[in-house]
N, C-alpha and C positions, 0 to 999 in steps of 0.2 A: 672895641670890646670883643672878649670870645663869645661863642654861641652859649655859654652857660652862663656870662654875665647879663648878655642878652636878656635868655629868659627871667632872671631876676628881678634886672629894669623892668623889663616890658611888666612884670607882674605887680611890681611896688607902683606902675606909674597909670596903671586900669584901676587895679585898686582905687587908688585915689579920684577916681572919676566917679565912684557909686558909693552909698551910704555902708556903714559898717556892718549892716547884717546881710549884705550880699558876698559870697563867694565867688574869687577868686582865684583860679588856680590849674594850672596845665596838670596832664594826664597823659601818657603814650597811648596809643591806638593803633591798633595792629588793622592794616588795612590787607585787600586782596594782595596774592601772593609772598605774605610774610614781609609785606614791607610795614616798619614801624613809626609811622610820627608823632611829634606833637601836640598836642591841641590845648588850646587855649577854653577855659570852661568859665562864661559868666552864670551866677544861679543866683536871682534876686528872689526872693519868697515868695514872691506870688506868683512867678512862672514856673512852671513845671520840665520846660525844655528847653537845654540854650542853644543856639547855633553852633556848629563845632568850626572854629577859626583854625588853622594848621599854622603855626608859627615855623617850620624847617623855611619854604618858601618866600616867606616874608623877609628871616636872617638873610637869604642869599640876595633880595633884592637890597635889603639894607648894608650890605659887604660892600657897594658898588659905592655907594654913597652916604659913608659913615658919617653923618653930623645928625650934631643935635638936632636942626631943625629938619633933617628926613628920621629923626626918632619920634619929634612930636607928632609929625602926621602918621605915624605909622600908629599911635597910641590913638590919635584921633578919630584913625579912619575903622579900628578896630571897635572902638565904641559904636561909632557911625553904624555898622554891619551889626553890630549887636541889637540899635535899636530899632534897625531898616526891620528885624525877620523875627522877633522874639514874640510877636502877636502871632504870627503867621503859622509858629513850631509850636503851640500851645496846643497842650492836648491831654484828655482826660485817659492817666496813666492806669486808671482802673478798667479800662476794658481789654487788661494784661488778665486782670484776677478771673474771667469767666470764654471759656473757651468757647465757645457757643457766639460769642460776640466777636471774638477774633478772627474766625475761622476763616470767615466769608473776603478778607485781607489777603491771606496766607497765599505767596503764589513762589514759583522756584528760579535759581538761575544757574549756569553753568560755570564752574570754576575748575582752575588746572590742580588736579589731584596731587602730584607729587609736589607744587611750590605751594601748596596750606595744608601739606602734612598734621603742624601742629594747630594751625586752627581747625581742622577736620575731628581731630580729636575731641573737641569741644561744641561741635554742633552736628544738629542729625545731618546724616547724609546717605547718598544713595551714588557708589562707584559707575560711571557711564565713562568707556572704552577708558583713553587716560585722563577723566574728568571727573568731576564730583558735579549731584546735585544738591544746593542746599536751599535754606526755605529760608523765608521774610517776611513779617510782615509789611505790606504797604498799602500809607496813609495818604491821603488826598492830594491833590496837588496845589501850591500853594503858589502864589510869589514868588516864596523862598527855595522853591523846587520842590519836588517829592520826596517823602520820610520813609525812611523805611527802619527797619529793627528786625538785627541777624537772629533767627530763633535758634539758642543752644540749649543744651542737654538739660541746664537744671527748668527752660519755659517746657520743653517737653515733658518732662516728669513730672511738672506742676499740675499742668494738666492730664497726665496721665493718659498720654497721647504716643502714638508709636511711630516708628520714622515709616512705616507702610502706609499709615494710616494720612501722613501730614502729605505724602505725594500723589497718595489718593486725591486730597484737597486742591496741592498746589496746581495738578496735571487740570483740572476741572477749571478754577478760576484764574491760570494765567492767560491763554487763552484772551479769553471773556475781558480780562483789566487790560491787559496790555497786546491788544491786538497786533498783527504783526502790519510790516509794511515794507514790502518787495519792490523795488522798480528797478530802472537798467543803471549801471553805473553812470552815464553821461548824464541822466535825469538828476541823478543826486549830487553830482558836482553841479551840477547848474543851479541847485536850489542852494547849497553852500556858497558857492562862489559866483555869482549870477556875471556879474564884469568879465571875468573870464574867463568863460564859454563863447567865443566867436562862430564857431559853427557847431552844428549835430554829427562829427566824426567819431566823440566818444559814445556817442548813441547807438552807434552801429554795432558795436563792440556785444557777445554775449555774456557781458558779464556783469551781474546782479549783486545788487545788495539787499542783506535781509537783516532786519533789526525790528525792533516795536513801536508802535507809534511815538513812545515816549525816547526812544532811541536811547535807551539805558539798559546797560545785561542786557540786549537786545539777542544776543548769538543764543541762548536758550529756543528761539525762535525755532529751531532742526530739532526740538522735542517734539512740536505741537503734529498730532496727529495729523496722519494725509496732507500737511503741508509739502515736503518733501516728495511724496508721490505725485501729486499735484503738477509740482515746477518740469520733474522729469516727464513726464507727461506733453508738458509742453515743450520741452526739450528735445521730445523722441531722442532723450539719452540720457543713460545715467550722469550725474552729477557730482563733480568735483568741487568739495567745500575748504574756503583758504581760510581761516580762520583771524580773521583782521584786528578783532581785538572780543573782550569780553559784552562788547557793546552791539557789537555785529561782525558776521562774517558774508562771503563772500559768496557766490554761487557761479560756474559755469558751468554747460554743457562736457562729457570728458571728453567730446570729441576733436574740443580745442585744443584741450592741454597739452603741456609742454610734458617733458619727462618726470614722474614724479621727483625724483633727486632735484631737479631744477625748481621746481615748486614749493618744493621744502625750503631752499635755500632764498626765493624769491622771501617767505614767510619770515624767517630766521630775518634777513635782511630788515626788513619792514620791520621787525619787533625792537632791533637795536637802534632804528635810525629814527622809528615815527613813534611807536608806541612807548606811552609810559608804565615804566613795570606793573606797577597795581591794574594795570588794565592789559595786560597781555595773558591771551589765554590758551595757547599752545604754541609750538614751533612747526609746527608738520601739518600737512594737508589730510583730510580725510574724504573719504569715498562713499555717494548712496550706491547703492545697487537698484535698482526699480524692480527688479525679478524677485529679488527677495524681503524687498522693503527696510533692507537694513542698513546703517553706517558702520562705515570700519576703518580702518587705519592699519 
């Protein structure tokens, strides 16, 4: 079957797995950099939030191996996931209605300005070099991972809240939620890949990774005050930042680096080969200055 029969099945055959006053039914989602999926939405009445399932993914593993009995687990294992996290995403959707309860959430992350053009348009934000900041709420961590909710134009007007005002907020408590967390690159392949790490060669290397505890939008981390003066400091040099993905970027000293053309293109590289689009957040490298405390590009 095509992918629009696909979503058909798939939806007549979830359906059938929950009682009649539960809904059913995919919705596109425009994720980071204008890419658009899927999603699969179960909403039984008494949950307030359902897990968002991505069906594009699913069709492509089910292309490999079209039969019926890789349809049924796929309808199975969808429920399965629905009922592993749907305690987990539950959450009392009213402390949307009083900004006073929200606030102390609200934290920012860094996004590439010219690929969410038109989601920009729709949420507050704040222009940094060729990058947008924009704000979120986020919710606890669960099991099921961490929640968050893009605040756009109509939560800000609801609250009668200004985009100066929300980065006032966000700049104060990311920070504070999502701590950052720096070590040298050989350290962080070793924690990723522990088997294959033979020796402390990549140890040597000055080159750093910066993300957040939660290692999510981690590369907002080059907002957080005197971080950056900080690393250079230890550096005794300005600092060269590769921007790895929207998760984390990358830090060395620039008295390593290569030609910036080359740098660029090392990035560029990395973006087509390792990154997936919705998590690519520039193509070009950027530069601290320690003298003047600023980034630029």
């Amino acid at each position: 079957m095509n992918y629009e029969e696909f979503k058909e099945q798939l939806l007549f055959h979830v359906q059938n797995q929950f009682s009649e006053d539960t809904s059913v039914r995919i919705q596109e989602v425009q994720k980071n950099n204008g890419l658009i999926l899927d999603a699969l939405i179960i909403n039984e009445p008494e949950v307030n939030i359902s897990p968002t399932i991505y069906i594009n993914p699913i069709f492509k593993d089910y292309e490999k191996e079209p039969t019926d009995k890789e349809f049924e687990i796929i309808v199975r294992d969808i429920v399965k996931t629905y009922y592993d996290h749907k305690n987990d995403l539950n959450l009392d959707i009213h402390i949307f209605d009083q900004f006073d309860e929200i606030k102390e959430h609200i934290v920012y992350r860094l996004i590439n300005y010219e690929k969410n053009r038109e989601l920009l348009s729709e949420v507050p934000h704040i222009p940094y070099l060729d990058l947008a900041i924009v704000f979120v709420c986020l919710f606890p961590s669960t099991d099921a991972g961490t929640g968050s909710v893009l605040i756009r134009n109509e939560h800000a007007a609801f609250w009668q809240v200004s985009t100066k005002e929300l980065f006032r907020i966000a700049k104060k408590n990311t920070p504070k939620l999502l701590p950052y967390d720096l070590r040298n690159m050989g350290s962080w392949i070793k924690e990723l890949f522990p088997s294959e790490m033979k020796d402390d060669t990549l140890q040597q290397l000055p080159l750093y990774v910066l993300t957040n505890d939660l290692k999510i939008h981690g590369a907002c981390c080059i907002l957080y005050k005197e971080l950056l003066k900080q690393v250079a400091e230890r550096f005794a040099s300005d600092i060269v930042i590769l921007p790895s993905s929207v998760h984390e970027v990358l830090l060395m000293p620039s008295y390593y680096s290569n030609t910036t053309d080359e740098l660029n293109a090392l990035v560029r590289q990395v973006n087509t080969d390792e990154v997936r689009d919705e998590e690519i957040l520039s193509d070009h490298i950027y530069y601290y200055d320690r003298k003047t405390n600023t980034v630029s590009y």
